[in-house]
C-alpha positions as CSV (number, residue, x, y, z in Angstrom):
1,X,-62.9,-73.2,-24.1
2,X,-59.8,-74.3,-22.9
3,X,-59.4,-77.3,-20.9
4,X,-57.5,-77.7,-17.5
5,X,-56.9,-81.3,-17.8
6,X,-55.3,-81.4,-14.5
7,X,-57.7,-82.8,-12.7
8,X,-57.7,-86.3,-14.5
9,X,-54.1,-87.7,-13.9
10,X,-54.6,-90.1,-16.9
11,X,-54.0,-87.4,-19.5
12,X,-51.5,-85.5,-17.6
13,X,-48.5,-86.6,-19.8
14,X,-50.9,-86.0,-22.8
15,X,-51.0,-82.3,-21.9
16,X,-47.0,-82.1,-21.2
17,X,-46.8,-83.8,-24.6
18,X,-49.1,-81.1,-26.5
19,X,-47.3,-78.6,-25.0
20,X,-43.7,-79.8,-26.1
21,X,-44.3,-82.5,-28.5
22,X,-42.5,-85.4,-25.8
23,X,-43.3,-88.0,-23.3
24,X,-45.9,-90.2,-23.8
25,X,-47.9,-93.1,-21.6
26,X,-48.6,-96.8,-22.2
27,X,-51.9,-98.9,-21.8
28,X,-51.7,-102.4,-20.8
29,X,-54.5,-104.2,-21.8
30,X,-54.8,-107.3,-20.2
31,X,-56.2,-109.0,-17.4
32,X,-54.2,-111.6,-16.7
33,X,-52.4,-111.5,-12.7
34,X,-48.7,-112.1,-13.9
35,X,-49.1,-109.4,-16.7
36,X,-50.6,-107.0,-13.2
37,X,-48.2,-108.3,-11.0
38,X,-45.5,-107.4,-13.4
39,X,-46.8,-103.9,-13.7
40,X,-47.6,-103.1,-10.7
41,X,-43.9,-104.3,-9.5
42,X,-42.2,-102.2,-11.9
43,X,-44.4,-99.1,-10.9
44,X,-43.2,-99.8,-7.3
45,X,-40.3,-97.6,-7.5
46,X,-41.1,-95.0,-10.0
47,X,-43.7,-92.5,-9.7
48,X,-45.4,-93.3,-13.6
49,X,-48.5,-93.6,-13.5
50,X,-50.0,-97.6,-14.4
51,X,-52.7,-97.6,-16.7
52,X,-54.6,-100.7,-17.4
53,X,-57.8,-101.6,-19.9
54,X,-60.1,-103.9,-20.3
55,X,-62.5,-104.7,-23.2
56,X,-65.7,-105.3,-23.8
57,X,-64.9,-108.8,-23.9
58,X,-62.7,-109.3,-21.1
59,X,-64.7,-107.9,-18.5
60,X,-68.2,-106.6,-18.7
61,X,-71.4,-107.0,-17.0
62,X,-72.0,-110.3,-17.9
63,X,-69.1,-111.8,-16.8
64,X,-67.0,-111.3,-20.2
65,X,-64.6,-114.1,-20.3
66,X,-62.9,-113.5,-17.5
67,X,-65.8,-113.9,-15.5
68,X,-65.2,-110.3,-13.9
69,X,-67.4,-107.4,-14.3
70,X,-66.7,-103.6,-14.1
71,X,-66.8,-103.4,-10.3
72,X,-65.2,-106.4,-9.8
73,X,-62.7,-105.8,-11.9
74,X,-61.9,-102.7,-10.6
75,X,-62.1,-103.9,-7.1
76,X,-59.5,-106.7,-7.8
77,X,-57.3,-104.1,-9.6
78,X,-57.5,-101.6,-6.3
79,X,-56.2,-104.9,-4.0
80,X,-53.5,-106.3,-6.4
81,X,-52.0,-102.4,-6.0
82,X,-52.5,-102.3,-2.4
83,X,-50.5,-104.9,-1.9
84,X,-47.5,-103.3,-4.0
85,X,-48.0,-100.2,-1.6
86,X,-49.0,-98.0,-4.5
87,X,-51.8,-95.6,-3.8
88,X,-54.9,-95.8,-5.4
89,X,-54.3,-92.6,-7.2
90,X,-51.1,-94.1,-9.0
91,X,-53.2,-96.7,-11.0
92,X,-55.5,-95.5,-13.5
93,X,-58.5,-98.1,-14.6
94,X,-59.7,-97.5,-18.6
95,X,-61.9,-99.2,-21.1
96,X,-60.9,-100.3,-24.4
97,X,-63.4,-100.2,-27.2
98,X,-66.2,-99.8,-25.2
99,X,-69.5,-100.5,-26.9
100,X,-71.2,-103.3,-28.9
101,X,-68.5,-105.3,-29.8
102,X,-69.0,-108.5,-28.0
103,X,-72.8,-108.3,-29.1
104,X,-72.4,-107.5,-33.0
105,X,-74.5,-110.6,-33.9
106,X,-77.6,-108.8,-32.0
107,X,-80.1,-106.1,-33.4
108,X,-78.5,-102.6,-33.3
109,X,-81.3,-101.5,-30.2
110,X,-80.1,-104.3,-28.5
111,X,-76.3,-104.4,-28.7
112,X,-76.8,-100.8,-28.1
113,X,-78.6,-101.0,-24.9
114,X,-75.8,-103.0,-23.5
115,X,-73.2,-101.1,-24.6
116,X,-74.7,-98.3,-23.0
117,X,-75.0,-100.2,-20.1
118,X,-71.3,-101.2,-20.1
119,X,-70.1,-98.1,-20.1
120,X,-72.2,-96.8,-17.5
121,X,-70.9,-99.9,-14.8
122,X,-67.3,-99.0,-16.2
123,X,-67.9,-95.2,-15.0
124,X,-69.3,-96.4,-11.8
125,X,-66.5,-98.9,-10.8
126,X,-63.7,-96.2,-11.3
127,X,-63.2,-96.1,-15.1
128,X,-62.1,-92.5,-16.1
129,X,-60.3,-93.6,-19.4
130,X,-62.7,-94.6,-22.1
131,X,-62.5,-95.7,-25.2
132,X,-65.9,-95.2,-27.1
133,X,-66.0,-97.6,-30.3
134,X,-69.2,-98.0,-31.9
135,X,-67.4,-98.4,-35.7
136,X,-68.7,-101.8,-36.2
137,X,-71.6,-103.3,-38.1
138,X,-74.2,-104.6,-35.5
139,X,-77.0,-107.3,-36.6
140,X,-79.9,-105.7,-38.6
141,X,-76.9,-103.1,-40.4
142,X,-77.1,-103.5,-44.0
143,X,-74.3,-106.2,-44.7
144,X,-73.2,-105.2,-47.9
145,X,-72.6,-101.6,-46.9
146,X,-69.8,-100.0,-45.1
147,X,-71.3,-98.7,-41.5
148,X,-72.6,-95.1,-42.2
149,X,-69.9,-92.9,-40.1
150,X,-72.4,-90.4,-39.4
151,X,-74.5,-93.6,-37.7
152,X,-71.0,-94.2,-35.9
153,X,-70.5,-91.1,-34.6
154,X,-74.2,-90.8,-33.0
155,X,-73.6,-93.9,-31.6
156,X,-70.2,-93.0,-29.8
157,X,-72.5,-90.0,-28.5
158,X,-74.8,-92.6,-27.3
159,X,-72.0,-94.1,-25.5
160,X,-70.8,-90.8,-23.6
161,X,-73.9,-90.1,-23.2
162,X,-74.2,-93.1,-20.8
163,X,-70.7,-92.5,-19.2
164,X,-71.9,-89.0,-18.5
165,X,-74.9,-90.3,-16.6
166,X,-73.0,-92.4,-14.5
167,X,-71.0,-89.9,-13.9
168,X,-73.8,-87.7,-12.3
169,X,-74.6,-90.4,-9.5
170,X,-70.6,-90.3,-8.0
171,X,-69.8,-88.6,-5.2
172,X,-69.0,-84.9,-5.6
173,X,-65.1,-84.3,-6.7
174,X,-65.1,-87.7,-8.6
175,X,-62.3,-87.8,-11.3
176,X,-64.3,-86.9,-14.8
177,X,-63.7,-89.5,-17.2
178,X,-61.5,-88.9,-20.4
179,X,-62.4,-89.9,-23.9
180,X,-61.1,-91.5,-26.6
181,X,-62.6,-92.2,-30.3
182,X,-61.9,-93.6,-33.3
183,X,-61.0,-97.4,-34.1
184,X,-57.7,-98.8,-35.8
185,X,-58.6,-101.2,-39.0
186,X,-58.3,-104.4,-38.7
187,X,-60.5,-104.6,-35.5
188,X,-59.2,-105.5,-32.2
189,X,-57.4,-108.6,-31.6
190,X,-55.0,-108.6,-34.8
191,X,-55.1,-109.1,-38.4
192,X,-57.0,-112.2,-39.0
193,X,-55.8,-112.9,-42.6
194,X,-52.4,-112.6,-44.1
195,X,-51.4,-109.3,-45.8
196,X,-49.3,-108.2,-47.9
197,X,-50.0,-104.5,-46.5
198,X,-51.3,-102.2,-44.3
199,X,-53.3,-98.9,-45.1
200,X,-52.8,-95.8,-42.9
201,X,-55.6,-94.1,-42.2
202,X,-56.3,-91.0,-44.2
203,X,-55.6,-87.5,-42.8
204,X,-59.8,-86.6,-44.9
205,X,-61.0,-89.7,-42.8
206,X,-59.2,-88.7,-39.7
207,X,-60.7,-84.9,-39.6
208,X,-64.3,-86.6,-40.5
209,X,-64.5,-88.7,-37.2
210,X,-63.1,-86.0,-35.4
211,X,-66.1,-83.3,-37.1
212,X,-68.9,-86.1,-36.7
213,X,-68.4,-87.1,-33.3
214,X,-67.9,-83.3,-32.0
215,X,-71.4,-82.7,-34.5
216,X,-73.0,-85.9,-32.4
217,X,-71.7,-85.1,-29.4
218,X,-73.3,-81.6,-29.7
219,X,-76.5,-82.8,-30.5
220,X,-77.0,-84.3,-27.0
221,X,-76.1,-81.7,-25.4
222,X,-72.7,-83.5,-24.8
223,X,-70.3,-80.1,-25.6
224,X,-69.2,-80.6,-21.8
225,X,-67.7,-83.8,-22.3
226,X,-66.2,-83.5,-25.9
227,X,-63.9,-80.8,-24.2
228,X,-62.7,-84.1,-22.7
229,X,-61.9,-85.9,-26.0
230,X,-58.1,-86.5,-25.7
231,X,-57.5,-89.1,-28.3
232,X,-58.4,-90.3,-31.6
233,X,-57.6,-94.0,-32.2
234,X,-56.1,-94.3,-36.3
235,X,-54.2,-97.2,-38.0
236,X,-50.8,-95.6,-38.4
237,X,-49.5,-98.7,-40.5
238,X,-48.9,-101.1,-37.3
239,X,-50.0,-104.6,-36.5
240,X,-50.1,-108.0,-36.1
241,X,-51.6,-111.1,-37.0
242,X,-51.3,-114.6,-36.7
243,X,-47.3,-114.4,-38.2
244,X,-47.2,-111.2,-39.9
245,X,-45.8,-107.8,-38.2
246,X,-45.8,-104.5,-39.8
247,X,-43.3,-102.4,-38.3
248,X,-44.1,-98.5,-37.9
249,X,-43.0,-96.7,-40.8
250,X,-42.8,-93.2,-39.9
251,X,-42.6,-91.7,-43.6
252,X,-46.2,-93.2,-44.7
253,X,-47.3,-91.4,-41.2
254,X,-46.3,-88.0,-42.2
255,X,-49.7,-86.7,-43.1
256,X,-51.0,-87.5,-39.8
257,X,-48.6,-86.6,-38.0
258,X,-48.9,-83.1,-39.6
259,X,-52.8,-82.7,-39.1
260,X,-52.7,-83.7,-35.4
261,X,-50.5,-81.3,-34.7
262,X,-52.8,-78.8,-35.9
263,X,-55.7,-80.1,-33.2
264,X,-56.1,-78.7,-30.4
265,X,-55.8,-80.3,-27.2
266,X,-55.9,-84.0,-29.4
267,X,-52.6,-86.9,-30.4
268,X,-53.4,-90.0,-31.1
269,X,-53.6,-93.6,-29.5
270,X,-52.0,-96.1,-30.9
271,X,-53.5,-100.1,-30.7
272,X,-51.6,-102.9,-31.7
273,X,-48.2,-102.0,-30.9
274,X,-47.2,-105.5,-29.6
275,X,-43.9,-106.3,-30.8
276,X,-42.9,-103.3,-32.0
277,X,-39.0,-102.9,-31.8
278,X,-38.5,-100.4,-29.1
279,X,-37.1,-97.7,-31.8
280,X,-40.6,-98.0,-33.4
281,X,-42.4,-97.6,-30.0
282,X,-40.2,-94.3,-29.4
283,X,-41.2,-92.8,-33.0
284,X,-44.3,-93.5,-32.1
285,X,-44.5,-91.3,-29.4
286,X,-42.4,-89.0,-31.5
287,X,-45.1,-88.3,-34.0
288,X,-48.0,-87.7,-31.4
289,X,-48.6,-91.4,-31.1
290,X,-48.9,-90.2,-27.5
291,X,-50.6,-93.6,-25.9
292,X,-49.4,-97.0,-27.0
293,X,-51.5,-99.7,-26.4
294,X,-50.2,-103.3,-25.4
295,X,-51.9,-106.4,-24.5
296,X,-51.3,-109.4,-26.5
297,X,-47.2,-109.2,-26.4
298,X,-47.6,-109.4,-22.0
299,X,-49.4,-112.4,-22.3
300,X,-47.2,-114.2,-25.4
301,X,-44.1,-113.2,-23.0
302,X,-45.9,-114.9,-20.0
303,X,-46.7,-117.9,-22.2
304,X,-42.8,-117.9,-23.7
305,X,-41.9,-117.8,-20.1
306,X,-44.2,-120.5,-18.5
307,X,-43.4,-123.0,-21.2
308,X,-39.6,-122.4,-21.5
309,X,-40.2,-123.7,-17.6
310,X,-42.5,-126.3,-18.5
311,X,-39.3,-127.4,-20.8
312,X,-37.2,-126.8,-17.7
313,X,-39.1,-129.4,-15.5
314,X,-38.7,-132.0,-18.3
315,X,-35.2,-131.8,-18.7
316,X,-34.7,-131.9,-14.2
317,X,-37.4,-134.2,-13.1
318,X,-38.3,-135.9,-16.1
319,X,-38.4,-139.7,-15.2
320,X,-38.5,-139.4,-11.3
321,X,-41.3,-141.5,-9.8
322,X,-42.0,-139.0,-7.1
323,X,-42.8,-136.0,-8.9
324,X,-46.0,-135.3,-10.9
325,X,-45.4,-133.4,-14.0
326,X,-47.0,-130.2,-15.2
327,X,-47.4,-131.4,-18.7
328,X,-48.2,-127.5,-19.3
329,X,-47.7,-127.0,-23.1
330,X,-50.4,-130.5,-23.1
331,X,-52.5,-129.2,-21.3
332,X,-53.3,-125.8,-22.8
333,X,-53.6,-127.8,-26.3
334,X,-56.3,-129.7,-24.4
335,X,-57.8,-126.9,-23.1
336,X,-58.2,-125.1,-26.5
337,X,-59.3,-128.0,-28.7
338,X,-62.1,-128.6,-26.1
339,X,-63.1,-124.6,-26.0
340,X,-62.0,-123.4,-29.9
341,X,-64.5,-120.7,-29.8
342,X,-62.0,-118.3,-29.0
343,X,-59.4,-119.5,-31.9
344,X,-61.0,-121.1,-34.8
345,X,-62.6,-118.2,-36.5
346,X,-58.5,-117.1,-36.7
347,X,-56.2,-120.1,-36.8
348,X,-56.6,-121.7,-40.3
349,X,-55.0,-124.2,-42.4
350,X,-54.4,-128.0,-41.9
351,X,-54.3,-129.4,-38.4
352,X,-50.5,-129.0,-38.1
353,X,-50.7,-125.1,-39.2
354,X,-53.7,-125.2,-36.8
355,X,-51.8,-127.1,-33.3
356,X,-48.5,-124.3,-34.5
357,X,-50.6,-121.5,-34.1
358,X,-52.1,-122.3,-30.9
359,X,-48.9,-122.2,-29.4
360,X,-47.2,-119.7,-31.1
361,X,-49.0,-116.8,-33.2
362,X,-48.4,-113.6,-32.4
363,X,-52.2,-113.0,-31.9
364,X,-51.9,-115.2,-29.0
365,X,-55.5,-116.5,-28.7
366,X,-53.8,-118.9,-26.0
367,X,-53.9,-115.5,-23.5
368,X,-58.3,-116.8,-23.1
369,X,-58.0,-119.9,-21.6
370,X,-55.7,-119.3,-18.7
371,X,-58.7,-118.7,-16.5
372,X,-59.2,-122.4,-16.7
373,X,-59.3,-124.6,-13.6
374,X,-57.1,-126.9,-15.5
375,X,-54.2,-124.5,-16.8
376,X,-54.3,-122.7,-13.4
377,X,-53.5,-126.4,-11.5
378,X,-51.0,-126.8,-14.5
379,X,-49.2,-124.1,-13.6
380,X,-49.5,-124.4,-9.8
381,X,-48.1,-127.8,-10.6
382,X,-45.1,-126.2,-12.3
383,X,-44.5,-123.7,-9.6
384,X,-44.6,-125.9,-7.0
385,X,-42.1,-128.7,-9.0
386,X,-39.7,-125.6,-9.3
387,X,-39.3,-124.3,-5.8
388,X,-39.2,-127.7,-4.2
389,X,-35.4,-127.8,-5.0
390,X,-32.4,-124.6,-6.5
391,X,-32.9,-125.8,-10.0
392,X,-29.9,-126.1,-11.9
393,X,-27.7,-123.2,-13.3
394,X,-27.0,-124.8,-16.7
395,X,-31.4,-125.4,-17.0
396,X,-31.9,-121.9,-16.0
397,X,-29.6,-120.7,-18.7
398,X,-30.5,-122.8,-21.1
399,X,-34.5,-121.9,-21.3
400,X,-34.3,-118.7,-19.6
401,X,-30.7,-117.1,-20.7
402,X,-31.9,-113.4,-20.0
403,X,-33.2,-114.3,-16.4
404,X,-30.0,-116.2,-15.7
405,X,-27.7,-113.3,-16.2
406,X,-30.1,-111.0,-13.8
407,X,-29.8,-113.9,-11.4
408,X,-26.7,-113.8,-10.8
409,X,-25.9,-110.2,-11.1
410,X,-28.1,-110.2,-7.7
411,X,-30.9,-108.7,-9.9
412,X,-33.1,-111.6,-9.6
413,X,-34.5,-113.5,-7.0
414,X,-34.1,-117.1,-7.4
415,X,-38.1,-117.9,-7.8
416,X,-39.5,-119.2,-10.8
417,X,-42.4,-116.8,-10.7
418,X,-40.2,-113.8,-10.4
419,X,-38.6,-115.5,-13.4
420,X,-41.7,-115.1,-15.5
421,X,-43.0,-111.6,-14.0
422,X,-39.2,-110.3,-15.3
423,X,-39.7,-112.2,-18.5
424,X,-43.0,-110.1,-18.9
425,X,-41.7,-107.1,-17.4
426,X,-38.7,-107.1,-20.4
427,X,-41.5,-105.8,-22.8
428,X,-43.0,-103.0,-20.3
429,X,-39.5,-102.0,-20.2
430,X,-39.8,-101.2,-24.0
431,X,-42.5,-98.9,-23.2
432,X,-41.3,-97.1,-20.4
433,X,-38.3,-96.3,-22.3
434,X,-40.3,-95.1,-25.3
435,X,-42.4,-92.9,-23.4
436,X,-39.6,-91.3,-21.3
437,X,-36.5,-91.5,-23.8
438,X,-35.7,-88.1,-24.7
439,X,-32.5,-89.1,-26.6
């Protein structure tokens, strides 16, 4: 069978790229409003599509840690657009590794059920991009063994089988969703130990999650929905952790590149991405790296951007008895010594190494705790110190040089917060250019 895949407009530029091996889409995956603002206003006079994840973590039905689930989510997503003027059908809502990971600690029935559960709210609320990832060890799995694939693969099944559920209870002529397998190694979030190297995935390992999932997906009856497989998620020697980067090296890729091309109807997603030099991002794409997934670059450049303000309001209104400091950088510290569950297990050394990282590693555990009441009057505070008088030329150069120059080319409006969106909107710029470059 040969599938029309038409009729879901998130794989559309994965079917012009089978066909003539160019073009590609991005993911963002993040949840954070500048990161969507930044999007959305860049989507406002092109005709690209804007596809956004979320994880297991971020958002699910519990709340994840953005306190949102599926529907809500989805809902707030739907709005945000609306008031860009881009039609519903322009934005495309996904899940990235969907399944047990934010419940690992749990018994396998368990995490399982909630997965499954997951992924059926995600279908519901609007989700037709999922990415089924059931690769990791859940609580009564034999620690001192490697997770049987074959147990992997029936539990991606598991998964669709869910999604496929939900999908029967939508109204008729509801978008199908799209799948994606496969996980990248390390897991998501980045590297959380120093390396001196990264393994690509092999092409023998590649074809086996491809032939077990299709064998699993059969099984339950699922033949239906692997014709809407799209993507298989492998480590193509790219990531990052806490201060390490491995950039894309297309020649250790070859392999892969070679086998996918032989699949039918399949390219690969990419995770981990962030920070890629845009040359990397464009071979990417190149070699069937067809989706390139982004998430924790949006939020460092939103946190690059926020603080070179913060440094901005020192240096203006520093000392002035009638202004109330942000104290921004302080107060995210604060914030994350008094919540370090969402840091600890990947920050190490001595307390120095510890405070550094908080602020600065390219992992950017900082991008949890913006949420908080405290950070979000922080940065209220900030935006309100900024806009009450034209903030100096020489400041605005000095902490955001890039901005500056748009500003006064008449590319820029002078508002701090468009400052940060175009801060963010730098690194999307990356991506669009990958995807679409056809030099």
């Amino acid at each position: 069978m040969t599938l029309d895949r038409r009729y879901n407009p998130a794989i559309k530029s994965l079917s012009e790229h089978k066909k003539n091996g160019t073009g590609g889409i991005y993911s963002i995956c993040s949840s954070n409003p500048y990161v969507l603002q930044a999007a959305f206003s860049r989507a406002q006079n092109s005709l690209d599509y804007v596809l956004i994840e979320s994880t297991s973590n971020q958002v699910n039905q519990f709340g994840g840690y953005t306190g949102l689930t599926p529907s809500r989510f989805a809902a707030q997503l739907r709005d945000l657009a609306a008031s860009y003027g881009l039609p519903p059908e322009q934005v495309i809502l996904g899940g990235d590794h969907l399944g047990p990971n934010a419940w690992q600690s749990q018994p396998a029935a368990d995490a399982m059920e909630k997965a499954q559960e997951l992924v059926h709210d995600c279908v519901l609320a609007g989700y037709t991009k999922l990415h089924l990832d059931a690769s990791m060890k859940l609580g009564d799995d034999n620690p001192r063994e490697a997770l049987d694939p074959v147990l992997a693969a029936q539990r991606t099944a598991q998964l669709c089988l869910a999604a496929e559920m939900a999908f029967t209870r939508l109204p008729s002529g509801s978008t199908p969703p799209c799948y994606v397998t496969g996980t990248e190694v390390p897991p998501p979030g980045g590297a959380k130990e120093a390396e001196s190297s990264l393994s690509v995935t092999r092409v023998d390992d590649a074809r086996q999650t491809i032939e077990l999932t299709r064998a699993a997906f059969k099984h339950l009856g699922l033949e239906a929905a692997w014709e809407r497989v799209v993507a298989l998620v492998v480590q193509p020697g790219v990531e990052f952790g806490d201060q390490e980067l491995f950039i894309y090296d297309r020649k250790r890729a070859v392999p892969l590149v070679e086998f996918i091309v032989k699949c039918e109807r399949l390219v690969y997603e990419a995770h981990s991405t962030d920070y890629q030099p845009r040359y990397s991002l464009k071979e990417l794409v190149e070699d069937h790296f067809a989706i390139l997934k982004v998430g924790p670059a949006l939020t460092f450049a939103f946190r690059e951007a926020v603080f070179a303000l913060s440094w901005l309001e020192e240096e203006w209104l520093g000392g002035r008895e009638d202004i109330q400091l942000s104290n921004l950088p302080q107060v995210l510290e604060e914030v994350m010594l008094t919540k370090p569950e969402h840091w600890r297990r990947y920050y190490h050394g001595d307390e120095h190494s510890q405070k550094f990282a908080r602020r600065y590693s390219l992992s950017d555990r900082a991008r949890y705790y913006w949420p908080d009441p405290r950070l979000q009057a922080a940065l209220n505070r900030l935006f309100l110190n900024l806009s009450k008088e034209p903030v100096p030329k020489a400041l605005i150069s000095q902490f955001l040089p890039n901005q500056y120059e748009k500003l006064y080319a008449g590319l820029l409006v002078s508002d701090p917060r468009a400052w940060v969106e175009d801060k963010i909107a730098c690194v999307l710029d990356d991506y669009t250019w990958a995807c679409h470059s056809m030099v």
